[in-house]
SERO-4910 file (N, C-alpha, C, O; in steps of 0.05 Angstrom, whole numbers):
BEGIN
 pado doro    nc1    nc2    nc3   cac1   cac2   cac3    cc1    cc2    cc3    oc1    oc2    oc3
  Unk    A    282    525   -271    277    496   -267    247    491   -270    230    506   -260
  Unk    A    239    463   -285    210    456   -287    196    467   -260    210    476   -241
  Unk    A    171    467   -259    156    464   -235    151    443   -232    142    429   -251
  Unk    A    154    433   -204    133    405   -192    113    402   -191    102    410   -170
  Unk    A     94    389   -214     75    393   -210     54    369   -187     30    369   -181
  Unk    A     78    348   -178     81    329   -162     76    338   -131     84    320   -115
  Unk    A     66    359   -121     67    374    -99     48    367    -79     37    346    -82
  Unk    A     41    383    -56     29    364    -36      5    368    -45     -7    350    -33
  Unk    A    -14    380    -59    -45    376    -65    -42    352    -87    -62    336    -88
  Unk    A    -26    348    -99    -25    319   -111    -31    294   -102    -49    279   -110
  Unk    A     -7    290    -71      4    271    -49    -34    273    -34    -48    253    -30
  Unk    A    -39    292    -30    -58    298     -6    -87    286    -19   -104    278     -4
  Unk    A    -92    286    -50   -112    272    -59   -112    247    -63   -132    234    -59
  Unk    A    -88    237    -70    -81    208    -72    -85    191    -44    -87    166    -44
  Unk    A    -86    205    -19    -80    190     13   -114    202     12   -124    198     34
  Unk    A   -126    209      1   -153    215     12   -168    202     -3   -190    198      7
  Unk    A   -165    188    -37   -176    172    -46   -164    147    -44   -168    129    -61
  Unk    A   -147    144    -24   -137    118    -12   -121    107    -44   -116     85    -53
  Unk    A   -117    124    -52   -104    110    -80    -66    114    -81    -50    129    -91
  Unk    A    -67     89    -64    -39     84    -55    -29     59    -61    -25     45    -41
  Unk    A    -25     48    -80    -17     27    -88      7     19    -81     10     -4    -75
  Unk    A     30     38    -79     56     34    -74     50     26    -51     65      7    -46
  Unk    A     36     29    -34     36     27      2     38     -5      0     21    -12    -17
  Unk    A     51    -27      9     48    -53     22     36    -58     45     27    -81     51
  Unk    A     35    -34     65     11    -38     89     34    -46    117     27    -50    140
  Unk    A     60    -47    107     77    -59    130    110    -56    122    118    -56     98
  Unk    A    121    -53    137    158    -48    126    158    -66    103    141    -84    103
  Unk    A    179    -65     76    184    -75     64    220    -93     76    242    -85     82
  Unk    A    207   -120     75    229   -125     82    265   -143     76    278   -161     85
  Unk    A    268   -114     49    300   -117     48    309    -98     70    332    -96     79
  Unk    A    278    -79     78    301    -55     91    290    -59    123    296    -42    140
  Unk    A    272    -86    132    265    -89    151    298   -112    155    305   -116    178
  Unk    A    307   -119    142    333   -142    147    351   -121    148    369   -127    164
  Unk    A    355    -92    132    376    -80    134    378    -76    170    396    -84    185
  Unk    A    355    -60    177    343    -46    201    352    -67    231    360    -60    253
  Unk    A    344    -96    222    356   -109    240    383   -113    244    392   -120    265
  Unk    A    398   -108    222    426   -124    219    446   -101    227    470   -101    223
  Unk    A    428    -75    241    441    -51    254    453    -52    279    438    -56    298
  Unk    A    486    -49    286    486    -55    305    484    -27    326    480    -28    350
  Unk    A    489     -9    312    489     23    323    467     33    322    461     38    298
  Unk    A    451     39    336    421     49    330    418     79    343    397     91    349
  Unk    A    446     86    347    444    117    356    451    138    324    452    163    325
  Unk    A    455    120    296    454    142    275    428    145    267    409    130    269
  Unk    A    430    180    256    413    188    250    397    184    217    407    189    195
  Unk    A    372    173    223    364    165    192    346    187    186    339    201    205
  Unk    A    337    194    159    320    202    145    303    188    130    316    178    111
  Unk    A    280    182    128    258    174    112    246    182     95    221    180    100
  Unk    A    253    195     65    237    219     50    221    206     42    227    182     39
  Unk    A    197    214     36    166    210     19    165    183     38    158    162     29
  Unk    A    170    185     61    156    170     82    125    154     79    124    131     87
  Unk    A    111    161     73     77    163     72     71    154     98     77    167    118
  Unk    A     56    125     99     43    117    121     68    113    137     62    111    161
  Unk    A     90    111    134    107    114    148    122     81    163    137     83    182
  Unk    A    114     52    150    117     32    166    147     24    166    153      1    172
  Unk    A    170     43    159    191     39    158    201     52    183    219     42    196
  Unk    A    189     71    188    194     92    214    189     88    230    202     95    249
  Unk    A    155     71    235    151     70    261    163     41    259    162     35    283
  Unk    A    173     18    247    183      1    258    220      2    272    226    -12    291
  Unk    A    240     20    258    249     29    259    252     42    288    270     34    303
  Unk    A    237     59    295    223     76    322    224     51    338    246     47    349
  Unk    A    209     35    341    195     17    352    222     -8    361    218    -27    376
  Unk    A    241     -2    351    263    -20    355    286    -13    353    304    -24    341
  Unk    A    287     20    377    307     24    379    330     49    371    350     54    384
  Unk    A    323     63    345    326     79    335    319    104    339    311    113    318
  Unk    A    318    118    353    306    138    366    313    165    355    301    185    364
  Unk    A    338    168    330    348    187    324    339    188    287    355    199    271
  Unk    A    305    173    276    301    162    250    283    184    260    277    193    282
  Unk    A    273    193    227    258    218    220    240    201    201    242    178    191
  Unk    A    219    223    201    190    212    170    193    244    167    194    264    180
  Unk    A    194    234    138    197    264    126    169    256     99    167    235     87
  Unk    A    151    281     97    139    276     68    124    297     50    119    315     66
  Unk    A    115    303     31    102    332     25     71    333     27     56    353     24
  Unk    A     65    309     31     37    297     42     28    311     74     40    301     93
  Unk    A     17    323     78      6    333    111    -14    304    121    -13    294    143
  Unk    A    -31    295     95    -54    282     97    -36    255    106    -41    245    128
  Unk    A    -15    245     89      1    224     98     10    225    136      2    215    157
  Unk    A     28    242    127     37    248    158      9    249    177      9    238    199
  Unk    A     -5    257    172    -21    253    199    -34    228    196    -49    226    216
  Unk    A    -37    200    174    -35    173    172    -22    166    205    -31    159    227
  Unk    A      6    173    192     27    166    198     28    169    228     36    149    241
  Unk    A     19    193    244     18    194    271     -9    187    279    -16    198    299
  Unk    A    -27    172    268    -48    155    282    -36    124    279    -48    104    286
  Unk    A    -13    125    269     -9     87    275     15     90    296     20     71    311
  Unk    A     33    118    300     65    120    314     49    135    331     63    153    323
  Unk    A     30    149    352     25    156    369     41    169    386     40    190    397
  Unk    A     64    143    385     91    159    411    120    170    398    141    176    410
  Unk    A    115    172    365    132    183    356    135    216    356    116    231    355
  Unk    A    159    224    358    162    252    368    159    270    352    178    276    339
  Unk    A    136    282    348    131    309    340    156    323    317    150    331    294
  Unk    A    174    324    325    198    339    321    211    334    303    226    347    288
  Unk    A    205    300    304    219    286    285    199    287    258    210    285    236
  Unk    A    176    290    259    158    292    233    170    315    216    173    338    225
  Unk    A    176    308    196    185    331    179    164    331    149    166    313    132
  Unk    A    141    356    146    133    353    121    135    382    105    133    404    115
  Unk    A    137    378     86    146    392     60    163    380     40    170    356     40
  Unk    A    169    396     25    190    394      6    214    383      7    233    399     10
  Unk    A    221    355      4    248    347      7    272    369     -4    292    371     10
  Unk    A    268    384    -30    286    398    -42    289    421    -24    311    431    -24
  Unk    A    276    429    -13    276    456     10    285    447     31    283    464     48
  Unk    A    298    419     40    301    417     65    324    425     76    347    417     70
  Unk    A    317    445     96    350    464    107    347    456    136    330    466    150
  Unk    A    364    436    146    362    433    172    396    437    193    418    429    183
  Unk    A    396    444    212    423    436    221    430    416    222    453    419    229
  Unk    A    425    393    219    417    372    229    432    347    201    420    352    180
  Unk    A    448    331    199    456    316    177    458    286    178    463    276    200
  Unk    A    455    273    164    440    248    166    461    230    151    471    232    128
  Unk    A    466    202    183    479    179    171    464    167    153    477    146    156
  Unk    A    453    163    143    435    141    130    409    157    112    403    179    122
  Unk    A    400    152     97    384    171     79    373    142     69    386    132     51
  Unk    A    343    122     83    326     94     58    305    113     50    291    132     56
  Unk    A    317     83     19    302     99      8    281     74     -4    291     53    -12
  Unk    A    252     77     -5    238     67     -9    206     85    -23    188     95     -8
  Unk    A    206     84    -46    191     86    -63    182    116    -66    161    126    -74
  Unk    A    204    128    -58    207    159    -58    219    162    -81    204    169    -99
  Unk    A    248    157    -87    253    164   -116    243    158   -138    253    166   -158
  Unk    A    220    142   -139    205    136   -161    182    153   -158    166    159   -176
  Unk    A    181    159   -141    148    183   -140    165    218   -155    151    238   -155
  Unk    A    187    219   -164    196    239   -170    202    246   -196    219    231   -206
  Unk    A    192    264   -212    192    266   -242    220    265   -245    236    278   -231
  Unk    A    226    248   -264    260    241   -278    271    268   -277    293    273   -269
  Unk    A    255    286   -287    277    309   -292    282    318   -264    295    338   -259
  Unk    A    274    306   -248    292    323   -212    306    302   -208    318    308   -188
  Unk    A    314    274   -216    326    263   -210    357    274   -200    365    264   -179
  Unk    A    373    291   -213    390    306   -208    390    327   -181    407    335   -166
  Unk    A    375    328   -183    369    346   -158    364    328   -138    365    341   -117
  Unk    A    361    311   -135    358    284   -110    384    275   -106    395    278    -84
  Unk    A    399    261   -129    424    265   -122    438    291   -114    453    284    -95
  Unk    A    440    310   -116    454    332   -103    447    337    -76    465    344    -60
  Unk    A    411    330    -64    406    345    -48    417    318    -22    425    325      1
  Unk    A    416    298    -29    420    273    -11    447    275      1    453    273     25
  Unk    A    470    281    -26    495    286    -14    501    308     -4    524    312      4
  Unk    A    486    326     -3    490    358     11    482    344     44    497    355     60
  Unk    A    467    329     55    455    330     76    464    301     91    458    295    114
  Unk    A    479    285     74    493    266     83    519    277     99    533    296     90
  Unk    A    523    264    123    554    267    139    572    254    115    564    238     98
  Unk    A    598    266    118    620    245    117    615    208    117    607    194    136
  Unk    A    623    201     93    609    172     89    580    155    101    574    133    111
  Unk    A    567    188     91    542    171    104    528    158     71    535    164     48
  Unk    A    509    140     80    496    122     54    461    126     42    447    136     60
  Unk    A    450    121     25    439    118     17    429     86     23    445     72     10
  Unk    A    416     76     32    403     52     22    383     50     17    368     69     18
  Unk    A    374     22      9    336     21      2    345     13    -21    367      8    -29
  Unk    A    313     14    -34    302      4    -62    292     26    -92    275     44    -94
  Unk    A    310     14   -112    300     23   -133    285      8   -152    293    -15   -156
  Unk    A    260     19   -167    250     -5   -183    267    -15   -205    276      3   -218
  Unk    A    274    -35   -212    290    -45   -236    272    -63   -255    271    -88   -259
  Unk    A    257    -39   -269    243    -41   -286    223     -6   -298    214     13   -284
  Unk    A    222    -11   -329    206     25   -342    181     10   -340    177    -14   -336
  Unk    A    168     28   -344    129     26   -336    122     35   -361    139     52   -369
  Unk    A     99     30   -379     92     35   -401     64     58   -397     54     68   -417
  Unk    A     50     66   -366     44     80   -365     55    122   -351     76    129   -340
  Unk    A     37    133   -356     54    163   -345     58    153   -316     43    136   -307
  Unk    A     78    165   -302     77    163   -271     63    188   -261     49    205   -271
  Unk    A     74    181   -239     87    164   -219     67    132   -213     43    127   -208
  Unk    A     89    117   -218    112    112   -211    124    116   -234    112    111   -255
  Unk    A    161    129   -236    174    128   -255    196    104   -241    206    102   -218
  Unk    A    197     90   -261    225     69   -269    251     76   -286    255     93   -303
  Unk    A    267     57   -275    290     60   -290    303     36   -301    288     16   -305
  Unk    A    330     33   -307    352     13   -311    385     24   -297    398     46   -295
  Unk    A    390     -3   -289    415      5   -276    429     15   -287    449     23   -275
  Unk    A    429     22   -319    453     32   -327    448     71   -328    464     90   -323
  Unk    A    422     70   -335    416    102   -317    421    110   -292    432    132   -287
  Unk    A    414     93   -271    421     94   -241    458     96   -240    471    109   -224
  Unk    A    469     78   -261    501     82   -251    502    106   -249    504    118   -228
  Unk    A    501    118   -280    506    144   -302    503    177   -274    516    196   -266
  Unk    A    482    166   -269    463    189   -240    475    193   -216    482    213   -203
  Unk    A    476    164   -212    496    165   -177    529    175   -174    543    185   -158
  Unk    A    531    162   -208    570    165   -199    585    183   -189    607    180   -179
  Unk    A    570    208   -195    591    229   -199    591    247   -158    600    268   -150
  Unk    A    579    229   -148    573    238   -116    576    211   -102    593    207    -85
  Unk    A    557    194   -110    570    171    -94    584    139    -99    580    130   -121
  Unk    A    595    125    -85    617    105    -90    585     83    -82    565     88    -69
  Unk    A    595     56    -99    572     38   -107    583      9    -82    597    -11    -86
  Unk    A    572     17    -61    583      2    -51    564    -29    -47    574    -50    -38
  Unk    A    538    -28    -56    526    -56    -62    496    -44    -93    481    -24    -91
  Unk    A    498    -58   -110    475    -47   -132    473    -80   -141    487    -89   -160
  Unk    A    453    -97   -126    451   -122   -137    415   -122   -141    400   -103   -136
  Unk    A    410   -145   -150    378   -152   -156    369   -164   -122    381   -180   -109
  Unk    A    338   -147   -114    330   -161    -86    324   -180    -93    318   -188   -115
  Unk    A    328   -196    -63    323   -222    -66    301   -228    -52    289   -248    -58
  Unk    A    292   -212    -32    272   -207    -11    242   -191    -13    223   -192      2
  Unk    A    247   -174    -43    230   -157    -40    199   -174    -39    196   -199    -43
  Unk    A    185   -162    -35    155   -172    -32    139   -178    -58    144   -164    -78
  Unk    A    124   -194    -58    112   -211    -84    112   -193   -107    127   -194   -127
  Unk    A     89   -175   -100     88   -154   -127    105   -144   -143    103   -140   -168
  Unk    A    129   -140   -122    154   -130   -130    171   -144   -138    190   -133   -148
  Unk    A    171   -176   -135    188   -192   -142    207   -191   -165    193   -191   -185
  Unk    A    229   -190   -169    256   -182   -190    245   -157   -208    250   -154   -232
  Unk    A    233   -144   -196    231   -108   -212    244    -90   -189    239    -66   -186
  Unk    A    259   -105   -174    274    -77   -153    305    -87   -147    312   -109   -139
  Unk    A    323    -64   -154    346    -64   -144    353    -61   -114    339    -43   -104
  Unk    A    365    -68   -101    378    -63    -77    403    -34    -77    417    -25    -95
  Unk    A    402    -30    -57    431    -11    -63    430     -2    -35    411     -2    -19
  Unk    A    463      6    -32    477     24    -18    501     42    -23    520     31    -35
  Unk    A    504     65    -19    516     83    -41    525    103    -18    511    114     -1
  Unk    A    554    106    -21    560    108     -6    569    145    -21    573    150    -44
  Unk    A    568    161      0    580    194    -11    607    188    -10    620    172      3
  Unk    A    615    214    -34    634    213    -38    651    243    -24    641    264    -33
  Unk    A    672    246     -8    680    265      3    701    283     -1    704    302     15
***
């Protein structure tokens, strides 16, 4: 398999020359409306390529006590625990999403601007590794960009009809519409989704 050359001395120069563009500075909020519109806040979430983390600690912060920040960034993650202070240790997870072996399996897997930080050719391997670590009908949600970039990434883009082609064969499409919420920059270049495993 390729090497990543996407790895954490990559992540760890980019958070040190503050050259974080994807960051919005605050939850993005299709998945700050998902997050409210939760009525169970005892499932367990996952956060991959977390960075500064404002999905987690808001998340944290209202209730959720069983949501993780996961990222391959050290330099991020420790962002991340100077703004969450009282977030638990335990729950910080950094390394390698593809290496992640935990007992531990997760209702909910948002996703926000993680699968675009990932060279296309692992795209396959994100789908495999999401539904290996998902429970029984657990989901995917969050945002995909719905739109290609004319420069190298990251960020890499797509079109929904690649995203069908990718997801189908593991999970059932249980919402893939255009956001309606996403934030200015992002305005109609991001899909919505929830994707449900298939068992």
């Amino acid at each position: 398999m390729k090497k990543n050359s996407l790895d954490n001395s990559f992540w760890n120069i980019r958070y040190q020359n503050n050259q974080t563009g994807w960051d919005l500075g605050e939850i993005s909020n299709p998945i700050k409306k998902w997050l409210d519109n939760q009525e169970n806040k005892k499932i367990n979430i996952l956060i991959p390529g977390a960075g500064k983390g404002h999905e987690v600690k808001y998340g944290f912060e209202n209730g959720f006590e069983s949501i993780f920040y996961m990222d391959f960034s050290s330099r991020a993650a420790d962002l991340f625990k100077g703004i969450c202070p009282l977030f638990p240790k335990e729950q910080i997870l950094i390394g390698d999403f593809f290496s992640l072996k935990r007992p531990l399996f997760f209702d909910v897997i948002i996703e926000q601007t993680f699968f675009c930080a990932i060279d296309p050719v692992f795209r396959p391997n994100y789908v495999e590794k999401t539904n290996e670590i998902l429970k029984k009908n657990g989901e995917i949600i969050g945002l995909l960009f719905n739109r290609e970039f004319d420069t190298k990434g990251p960020p890499f883009g797509g079109t929904e009809k690649e995203y069908r082609v990718l997801f189908n064969n593991k999970f059932n499409f249980k919402k893939f519409e255009n956001s309606l919420l996403s934030s200015l920059p992002r305005k109609e270049y991001e899909f919505w989704i929830e994707l449900i495993k298939k068992n």
